[in-house]
C-alpha positions in Angstrom: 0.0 0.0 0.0 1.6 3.3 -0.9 0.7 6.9 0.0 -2.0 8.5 -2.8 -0.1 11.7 -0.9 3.4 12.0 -0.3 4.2 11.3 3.8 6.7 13.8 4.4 8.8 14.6 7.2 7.3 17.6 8.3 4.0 16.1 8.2 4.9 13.6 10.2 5.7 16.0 13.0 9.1 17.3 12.2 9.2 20.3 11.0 12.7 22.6 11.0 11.1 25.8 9.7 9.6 25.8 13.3 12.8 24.4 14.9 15.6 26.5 13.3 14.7 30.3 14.7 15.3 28.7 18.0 18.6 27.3 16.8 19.2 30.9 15.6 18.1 32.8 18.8 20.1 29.7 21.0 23.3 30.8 18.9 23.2 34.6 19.1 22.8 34.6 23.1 25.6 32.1 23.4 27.8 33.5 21.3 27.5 36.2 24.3 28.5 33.8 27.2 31.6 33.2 25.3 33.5 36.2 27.5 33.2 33.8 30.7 35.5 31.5 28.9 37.9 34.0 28.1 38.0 35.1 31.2 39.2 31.2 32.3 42.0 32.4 29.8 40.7 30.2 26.7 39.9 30.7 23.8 36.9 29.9 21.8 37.4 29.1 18.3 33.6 30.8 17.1 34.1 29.6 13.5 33.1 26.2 14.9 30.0 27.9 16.0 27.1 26.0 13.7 29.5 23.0 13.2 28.2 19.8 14.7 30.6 20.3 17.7 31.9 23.4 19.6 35.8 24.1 19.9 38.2 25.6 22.2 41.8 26.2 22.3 44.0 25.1 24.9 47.9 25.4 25.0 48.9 22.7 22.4 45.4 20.9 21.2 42.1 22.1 21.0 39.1 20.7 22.8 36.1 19.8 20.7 32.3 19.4 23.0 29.2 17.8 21.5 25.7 16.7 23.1 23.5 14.8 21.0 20.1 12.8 21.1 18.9 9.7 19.9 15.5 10.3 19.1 12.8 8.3 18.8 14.1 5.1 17.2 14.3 3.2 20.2 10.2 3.3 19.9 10.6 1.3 17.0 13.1 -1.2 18.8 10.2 -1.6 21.3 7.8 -2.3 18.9 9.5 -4.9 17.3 10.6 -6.5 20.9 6.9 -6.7 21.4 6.5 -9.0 17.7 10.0 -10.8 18.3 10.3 -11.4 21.9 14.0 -9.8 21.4 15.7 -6.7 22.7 17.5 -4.7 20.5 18.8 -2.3 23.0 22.4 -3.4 21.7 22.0 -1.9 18.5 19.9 1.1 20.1 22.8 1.9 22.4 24.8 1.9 19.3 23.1 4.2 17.4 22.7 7.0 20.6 26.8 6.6 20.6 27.0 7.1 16.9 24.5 10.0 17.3 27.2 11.6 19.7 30.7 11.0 17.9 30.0 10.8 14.5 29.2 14.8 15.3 32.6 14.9 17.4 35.3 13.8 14.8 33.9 15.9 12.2 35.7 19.1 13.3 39.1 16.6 13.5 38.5 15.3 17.1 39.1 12.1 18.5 36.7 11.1 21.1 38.3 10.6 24.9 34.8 10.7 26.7 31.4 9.9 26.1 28.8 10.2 28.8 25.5 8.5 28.3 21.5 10.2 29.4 19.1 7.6 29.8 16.0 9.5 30.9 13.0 7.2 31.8 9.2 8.0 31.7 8.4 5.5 34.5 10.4 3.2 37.0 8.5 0.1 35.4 11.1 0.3 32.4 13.9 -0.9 34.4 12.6 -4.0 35.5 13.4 -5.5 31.9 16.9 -6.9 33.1 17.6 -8.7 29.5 16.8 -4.9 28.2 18.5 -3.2 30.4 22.1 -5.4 30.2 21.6 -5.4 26.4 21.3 -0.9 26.5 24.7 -1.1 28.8 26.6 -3.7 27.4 26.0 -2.3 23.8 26.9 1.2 25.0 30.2 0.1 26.3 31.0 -1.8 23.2 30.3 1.2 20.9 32.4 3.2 23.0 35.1 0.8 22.4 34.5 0.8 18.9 34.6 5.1 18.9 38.3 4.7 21.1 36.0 6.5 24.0 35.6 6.5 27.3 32.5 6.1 29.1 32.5 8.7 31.7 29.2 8.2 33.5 25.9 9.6 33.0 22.5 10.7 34.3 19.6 8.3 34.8 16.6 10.2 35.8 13.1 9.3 36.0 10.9 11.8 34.7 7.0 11.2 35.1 4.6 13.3 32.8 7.5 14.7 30.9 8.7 11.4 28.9 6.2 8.9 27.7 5.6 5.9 30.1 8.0 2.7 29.4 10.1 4.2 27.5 13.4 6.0 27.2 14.9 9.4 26.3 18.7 8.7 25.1 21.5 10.6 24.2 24.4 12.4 25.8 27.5 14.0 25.2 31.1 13.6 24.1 34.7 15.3 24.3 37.3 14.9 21.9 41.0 16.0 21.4 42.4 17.8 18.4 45.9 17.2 17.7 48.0 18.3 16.4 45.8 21.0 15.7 46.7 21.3 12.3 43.8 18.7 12.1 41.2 21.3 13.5 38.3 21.0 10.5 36.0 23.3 9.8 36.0 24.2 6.3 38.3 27.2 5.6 40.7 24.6 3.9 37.7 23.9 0.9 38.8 24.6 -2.7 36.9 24.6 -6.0 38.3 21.3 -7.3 37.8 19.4 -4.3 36.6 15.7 -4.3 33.4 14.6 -2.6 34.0 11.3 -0.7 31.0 9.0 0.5 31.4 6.0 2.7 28.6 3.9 3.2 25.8 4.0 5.9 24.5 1.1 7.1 21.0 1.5 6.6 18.9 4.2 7.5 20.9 5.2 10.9 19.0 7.3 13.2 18.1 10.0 11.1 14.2 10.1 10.0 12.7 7.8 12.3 9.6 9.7 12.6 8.7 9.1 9.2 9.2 5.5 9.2 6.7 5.0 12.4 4.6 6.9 10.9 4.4 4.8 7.9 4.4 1.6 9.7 1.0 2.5 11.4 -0.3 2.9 7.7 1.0 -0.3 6.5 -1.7 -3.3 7.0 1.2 -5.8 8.8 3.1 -2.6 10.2 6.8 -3.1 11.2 6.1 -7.1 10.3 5.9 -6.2 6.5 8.4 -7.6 4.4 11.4 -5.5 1.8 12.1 -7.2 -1.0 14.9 -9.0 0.9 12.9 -10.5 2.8 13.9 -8.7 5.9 10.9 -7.1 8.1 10.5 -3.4 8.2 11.3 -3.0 11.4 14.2 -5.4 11.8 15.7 -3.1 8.6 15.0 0.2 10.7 16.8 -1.1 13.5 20.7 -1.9 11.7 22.7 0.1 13.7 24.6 3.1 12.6 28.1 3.1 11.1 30.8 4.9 13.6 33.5 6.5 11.7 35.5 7.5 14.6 38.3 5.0 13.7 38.2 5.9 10.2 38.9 9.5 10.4 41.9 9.0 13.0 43.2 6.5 10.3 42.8 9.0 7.2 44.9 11.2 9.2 47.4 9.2 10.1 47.6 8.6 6.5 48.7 12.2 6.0 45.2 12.8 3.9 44.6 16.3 3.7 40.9 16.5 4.9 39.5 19.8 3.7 35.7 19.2 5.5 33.5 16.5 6.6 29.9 15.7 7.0 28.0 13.6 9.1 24.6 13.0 6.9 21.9 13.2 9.6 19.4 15.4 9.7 18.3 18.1 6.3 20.3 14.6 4.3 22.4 15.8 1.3 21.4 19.4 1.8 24.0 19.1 4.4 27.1 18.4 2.0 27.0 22.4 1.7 26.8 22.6 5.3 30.1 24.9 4.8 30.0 28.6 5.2 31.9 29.2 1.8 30.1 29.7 -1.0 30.8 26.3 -3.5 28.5 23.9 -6.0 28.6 20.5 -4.6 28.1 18.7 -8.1 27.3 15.3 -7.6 27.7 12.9 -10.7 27.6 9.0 -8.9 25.2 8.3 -6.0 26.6 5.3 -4.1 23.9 1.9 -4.0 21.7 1.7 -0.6 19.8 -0.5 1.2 16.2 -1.9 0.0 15.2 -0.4 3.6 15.1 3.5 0.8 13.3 2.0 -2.0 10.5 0.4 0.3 9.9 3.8 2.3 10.2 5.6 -1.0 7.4 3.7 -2.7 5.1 3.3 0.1 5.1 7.2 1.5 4.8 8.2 -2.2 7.8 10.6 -1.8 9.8 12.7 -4.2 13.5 11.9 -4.5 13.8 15.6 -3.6 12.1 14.5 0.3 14.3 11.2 -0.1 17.5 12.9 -0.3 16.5 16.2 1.5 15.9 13.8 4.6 17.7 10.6 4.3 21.3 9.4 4.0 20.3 7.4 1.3 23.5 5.1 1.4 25.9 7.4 2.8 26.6 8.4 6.3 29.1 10.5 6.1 31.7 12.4 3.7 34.9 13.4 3.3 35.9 16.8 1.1 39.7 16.0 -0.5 42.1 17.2 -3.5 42.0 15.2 -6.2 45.9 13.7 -5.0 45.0 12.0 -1.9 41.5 10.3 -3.4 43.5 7.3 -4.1 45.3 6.6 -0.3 42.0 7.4 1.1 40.1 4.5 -0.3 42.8 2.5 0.4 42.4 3.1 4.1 38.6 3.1 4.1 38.7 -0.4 2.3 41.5 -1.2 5.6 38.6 -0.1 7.4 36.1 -2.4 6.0 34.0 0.6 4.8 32.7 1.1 1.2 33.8 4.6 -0.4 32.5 6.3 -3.5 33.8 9.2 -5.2 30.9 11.2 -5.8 31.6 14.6 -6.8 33.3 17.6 -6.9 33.0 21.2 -5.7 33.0 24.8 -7.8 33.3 27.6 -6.9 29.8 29.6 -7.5 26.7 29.9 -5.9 26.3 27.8 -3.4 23.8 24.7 -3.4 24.0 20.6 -3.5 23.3 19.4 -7.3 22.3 15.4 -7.5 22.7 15.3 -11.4 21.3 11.1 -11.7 18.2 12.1 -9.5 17.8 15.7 -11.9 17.8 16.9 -8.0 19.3 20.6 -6.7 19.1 21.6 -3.2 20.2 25.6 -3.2 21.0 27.7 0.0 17.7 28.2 1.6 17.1 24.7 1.8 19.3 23.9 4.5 17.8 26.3 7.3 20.6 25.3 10.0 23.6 26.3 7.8 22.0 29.5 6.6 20.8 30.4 10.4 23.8 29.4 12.1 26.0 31.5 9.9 27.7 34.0 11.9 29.8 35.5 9.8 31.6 34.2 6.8 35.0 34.4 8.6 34.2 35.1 12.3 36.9 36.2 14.4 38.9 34.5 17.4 37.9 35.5 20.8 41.3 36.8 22.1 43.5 35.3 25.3 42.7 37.3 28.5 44.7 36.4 31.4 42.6 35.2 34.7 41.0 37.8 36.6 
């Protein structure tokens, strides 16, 4: 059964027209806390302000700080527990510690400490021991696989705030740039500059909404089957990819990153999440999972939603001259990961154009990059000695 009108994201309850003036009014007032830093005798480095992650400089690194939520895909994990009898709180707790550092190493950190928020809507959820083990066993493993840390966390219990029986997750990370000459935040761009994709694994965390949505309109639900013959909601529920391993290995290979992405939210509008002004032509879209074509067909969508909202294949990108392209596949094949080059940027007015899909995102479209913009080169809050 498909949509006879499209299901799109912001019908479904996510809407980032209504989200992003708070993103912008969140940004301009704490832009103005930044003297209490300087005052610590840091200093904040504000280009990174609208990045995923917020640096400062310290004496021979910076510092890079991220806090990031799961969503609502653990809803789906509890739907399916309820068909399958299973937990899938090990992927879950995957996917809120991809959430975190896949936002982290895109500004060049590697991640030293991730600390988890598990916020509960009622005591009752805890008394799922097999659930429970599976969430904290599955979190420390994907903080192995990220090189992190687990620092600790916050558990509460919060009654008429989150839903009954089930859980809030996120948290936050901190990661160390260094040598700084990693620090990456898109000054280092060039017209000429190779688009790298590497594979997702599915459909991450990143438009869950949409897909619950859906699977209340579909007569089986979650239970239908993809062409694969995998169920909707077991497909939903492949963990994300973390590149944190990855991106430490490109730069030990001496690749000279220029940007990176982490495809999430707003999709492939977000290759032009840069503040420069650059084309981002793409000419090859990489192959994704069946998981796309099913939720394409059935919520009647435009590849324009599809790729304005989904990763569509690939999780993350890598912006790189043309002389390293080579070296870098190498290592992402080392690193069992699937690479595509994709593209290429020019100079020009600035917008993401998906020449197979006849598809072209331009400025507006990505409401976060435009609103977050502070400047075009923002200045360096300066050293002040402690007071």
């Amino acid at each position: 059964m498909a949509y006879k009108k499209s299901l799109t994201y912001s019908s479904t309850g996510v809407n980032y027209s209504l989200m992003d003036p708070l993103k912008k009014l969140a940004q301009k007032k704490a832009k103005e806390t930044s003297i209490n830093l300087k005052r610590a005798g840091f200093m904040e480095v504000s280009e990174s302000r609208g990045e995923s992650a917020y640096v400062w400089e310290e004496k021979d690194s910076y510092k890079a700080f991220v806090i990031e939520g799961l969503g609502t895909k653990n809803l789906v994990a509890d739907a399916m527990g309820e068909i399958t009898g299973k937990s899938y709180y090990k992927q879950i707790a995957q996917d809120s510690v991809a959430a975190i550092v896949n936002d982290l190493i895109v500004v060049g950190a590697k991640p030293l400490v991730v600390n988890a928020y598990f916020g509960a809507g009622h005591p009752s959820w805890f008394k799922n021991i097999k659930r429970q083990k599976d969430l904290i066993e599955g979190f420390a493993k994907a903080c192995n696989l990220a090189g992190a840390t687990w620092g600790g966390g916050e558990t509460p219990t919060l009654k008429g705030i989150i839903n009954p029986y089930t859980l809030d997750l996120g948290g936050s990370g901190i990661g160390i740039i260094q040598p700084k000459k990693r620090l990456t935040l898109g000054d280092k761009l060039k017209g000429g500059d190779l688009i790298l994709l590497i594979e997702s694994s599915g459909i991450h965390a990143n438009g869950i909404t949409l897909t619950r949505t859906l699977a209340k309109k579909l007569p089986q639900g979650y239970k239908t089957k993809l062409s694969s013959g995998q169920m909707f909601g077991e497909a939903i529920l492949i963990p994300s990819f973390i590149y944190a391993n990855l991106v430490q290995d490109l730069f030990a290979a001496n690749i000279d990153i220029h940007y990176m992405v982490n495809i999430t939210g707003h999709g492939w509008r977000k290759l032009m999440r840069a503040t420069q002004k650059f084309s981002y032509i793409i000419e090859n879209v990489p192959p994704y999972h069946s998981l796309f074509d099913f939720i394409h067909k059935h919520s009647a969508n435009s590849n324009e939603e599809m790729y304005g909202n989904f990763n569509m294949g690939a999780g993350f990108a890598i912006f790189l001259p043309k002389k390293d392209l080579e070296k870098a596949q190498k290592v992402c094949k080392k690193n069992k990961f699937k690479s595509y080059l994709s593209g290429y940027l020019e100079k020009g007015q600035k917008k993401v154009l998906i020449k197979p899909k006849n598809i072209e995102f331009k400025e507006n479209a990505l409401g976060v990059s435009a609103i977050l913009n502070i400047s075009s080169k923002p200045a360096r809050i300066s050293l002040c000695p402690l007071l």
